[in-house]
Steps between C-alpha positions, in 0.01 A plus 500: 500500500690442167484599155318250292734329330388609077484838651860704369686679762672690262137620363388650765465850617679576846274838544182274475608209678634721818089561490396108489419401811634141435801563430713566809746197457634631204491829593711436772728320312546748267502842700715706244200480272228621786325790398450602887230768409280203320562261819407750736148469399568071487273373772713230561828670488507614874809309631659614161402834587601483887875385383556820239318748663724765348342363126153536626247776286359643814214659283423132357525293779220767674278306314600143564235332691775291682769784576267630819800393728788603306315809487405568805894460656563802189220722602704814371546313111087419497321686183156563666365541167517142410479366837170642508378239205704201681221302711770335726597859612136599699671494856814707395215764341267476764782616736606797223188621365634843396735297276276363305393545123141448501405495137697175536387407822115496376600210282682302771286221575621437866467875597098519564535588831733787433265600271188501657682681781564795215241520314546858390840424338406171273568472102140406403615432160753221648283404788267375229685210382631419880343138500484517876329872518140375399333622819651822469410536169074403576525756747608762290352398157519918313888469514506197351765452176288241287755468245760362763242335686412304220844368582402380858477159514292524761276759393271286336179523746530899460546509092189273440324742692613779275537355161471830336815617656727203419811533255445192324841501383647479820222274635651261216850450637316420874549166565219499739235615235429217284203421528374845499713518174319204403157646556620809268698362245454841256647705724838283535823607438613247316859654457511516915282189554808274351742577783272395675615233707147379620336542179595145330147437424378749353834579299437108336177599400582824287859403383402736172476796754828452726831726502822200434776732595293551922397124462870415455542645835159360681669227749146317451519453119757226415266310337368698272815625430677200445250422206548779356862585485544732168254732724723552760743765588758364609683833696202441741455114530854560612369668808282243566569294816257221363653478154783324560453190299404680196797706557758186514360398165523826380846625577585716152229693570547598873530844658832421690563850687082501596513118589783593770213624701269184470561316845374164352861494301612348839376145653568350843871363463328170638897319552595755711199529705537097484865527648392750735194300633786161501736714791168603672356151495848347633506781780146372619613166491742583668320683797250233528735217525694683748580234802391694732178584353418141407605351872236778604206368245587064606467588858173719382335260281726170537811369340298242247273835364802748410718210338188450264445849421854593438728206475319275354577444121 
C-alpha cells in the first residue's frame, strides 16, 4: 500500500507509523527510521520482523497475534506474561501451563478450554469481560464482576436478567446494548454512549447530550461530524480511520504525529498492483497457449473449437 498522495511524509511520526499496520512498504523502504519495539507489536510486520530478528522487542512481539511462529522457533526470548493475553498463542500455553500468567489468561478469548480445565486459578474480575466465557460465567453467577461484565458484549442475556447489578456506564460503551440502552435512556452514559460505535441512532436523536471530543473518535459518526465541524476535536478525528475525507479538507488542523497511526493514510497503490496483475496475466497466457498444451486440447475437443476459443480475434 502507499501513502495517499496529500498525506506529507515529512509530517509524519516514524514511532506511530512503525505501529500502522498499513504501512509496511514504506517502512521497509525506510528502515533507519523503524522504531523496532513499535513494529514488533505490527501485525503485519512479520517478514519485517523475521529479516531483523536482532531489532525485535521480545516482550512486544509476545503479544502479537501473528508472531506465534517466530515465537515458537525463540522459545527461550517468549515473555509468558503477555503471551498469556495473545489468542494465537493457546497451543504454545496449553503445552506450558506452569508458564502462564493467568490474570491475563482469564481475558484471553481463545483460552476457554484452559480455563475450564483450571478453574481454581481464574481472574474472575477479567474472566468477566472474556466475550467467549459466558457459560462459565452462568455457572458461577456469585463471582461475577458486573462492572466489567457490563463490558461483555455478549453478556447481554445475563445483565437483563439482573438489571440491578448493571454499571450503566460501562453498559453505555457496549456496542451490543442498544436497544437495552434504548429501553433506559436515563440511565445512559451519554459521555461513554458517544464512542459508541453502534450507537448512531440514538446519538442523532440527543445531539444536546453527546461528548464531541469521543464522537470525534466514533468510526460510525462521520456524518454527524462532518456537519458539525467547529465541534470537533480534531487530535482525535485524526485517529479516526473513517475520517479521512474530512481530514484532506482539513489539513491545518491535523494531528500529524497521531495520524501516523491511522492505517487509512495508505490506499491500494492500484498501478502497481495493475503492473503486477499485467506480468501475471502474460504468464497465464503464456501457459495456456503453450503448443503443447493446445495440440493436447484440438485432439481433445477438435481443431475448429480451440482456434475459436483462443485464436480467434
Amino acid at each position: 500500500m502507499k501513502l495517499r498522495d496529500w498525506v506529507n511524509i515529512d509530517k509524519l511520526n516514524w514511532d506511530n507509523l512503525s505501529l500502522n499496520e498499513n504501512a509496511i512498504e514504506i517502512l521497509k523502504a525506510n528502515p533507519t527510521k523503524i522504531n523496532w519495539d513499535n513494529l514488533s507489536l505490527n501485525k503485519n510486520a512479520i517478514d519485517l520482523l523475521k529479516a531483523n530478528p536482532g531489532k525485535i522487542c521480545w516482550t512486544n512481539i509476545s503479544l502479537n497475534n501473528n508472531a506465534v511462529n517466530i515465537l515458537k522457533e525463540n522459545f527461550d526470548k517468549i515473555n509468558w506474561y503477555y503471551l498469556s493475553v495473545n489468542i494465537n498463542a493457546i497451543e504454545i500455553l496449553s503445552e506450558n501451563i506452569n508458564k502462564i500468567d493467568w490474570h491475563l489468561l482469564s481475558i484471553n478469548s481463545n483460552a476457554i478450554e484452559i480455563l475450564k480445565a483450571n478453574p481454581s486459578k481464574i481472574n474472575w474480575n477479567n474472566l468477566s469481560i472474556n466475550p467467549n466465557a459466558i457459560e462459565i460465567l452462568k455457572e458461577n453467577p456469585n463471582k461475577i464482576d458486573w462492572d466489567n461484565l457490563s463490558l461483555n458484549i455478549n453478556a447481554i442475556e445475563i445483565l437483563k436478567e439482573n438489571p440491578n447489578k448493571i454499571n450503566w456506564d460501562n453498559l453505555s460503551l457496549n456496542i451490543n446494548a442498544i436497544k437495552f440502552l434504548e429501553e433506559n435512556p436515563n440511565r445512559i452514559n451519554w459521555d461513554q454512549l458517544s464512542y459508541n460505535s453502534n450507537a448512531s441512532k440514538l446519538i442523532k436523536d440527543n445531539l444536546d447530550k453527546i461528548d464531541w471530543d469521543l464522537l470525534s473518535e466514533n468510526v460510525n459518526a462521520i456524518e454527524i461530524l462532518k456537519v458539525n465541524p467547529n465541534k470537533i476535536d480534531w487530535n482525535l478525528l485524526s485517529l479516526n480511520i473513517n475520517a479521512i475525507e474530512i481530514l484532506e479538507a482539513n489539513q491545518e488542523k491535523i494531528d500529524w504525529s497521531l495520524l501516523s497511526g491511522n492505517p487509512s493514510i495508505f490506499t491500494y497503490d492500484y498501478e502497481k498492483m495493475r503492473n503486477s496483475n499485467l506480468e501475471l496475466k502474460e504468464e497465464i497466457i503464456a501457459k495456456a497457449l503453450h503448443p503443447k498444451r493446445i495440440f493436447r486440447m484440438i485432439e481433445e475437443y477438435g481443431e475448429d473449437e480451440i482456434y475459436y476459443i483462443y485464436l480467434d480475434d
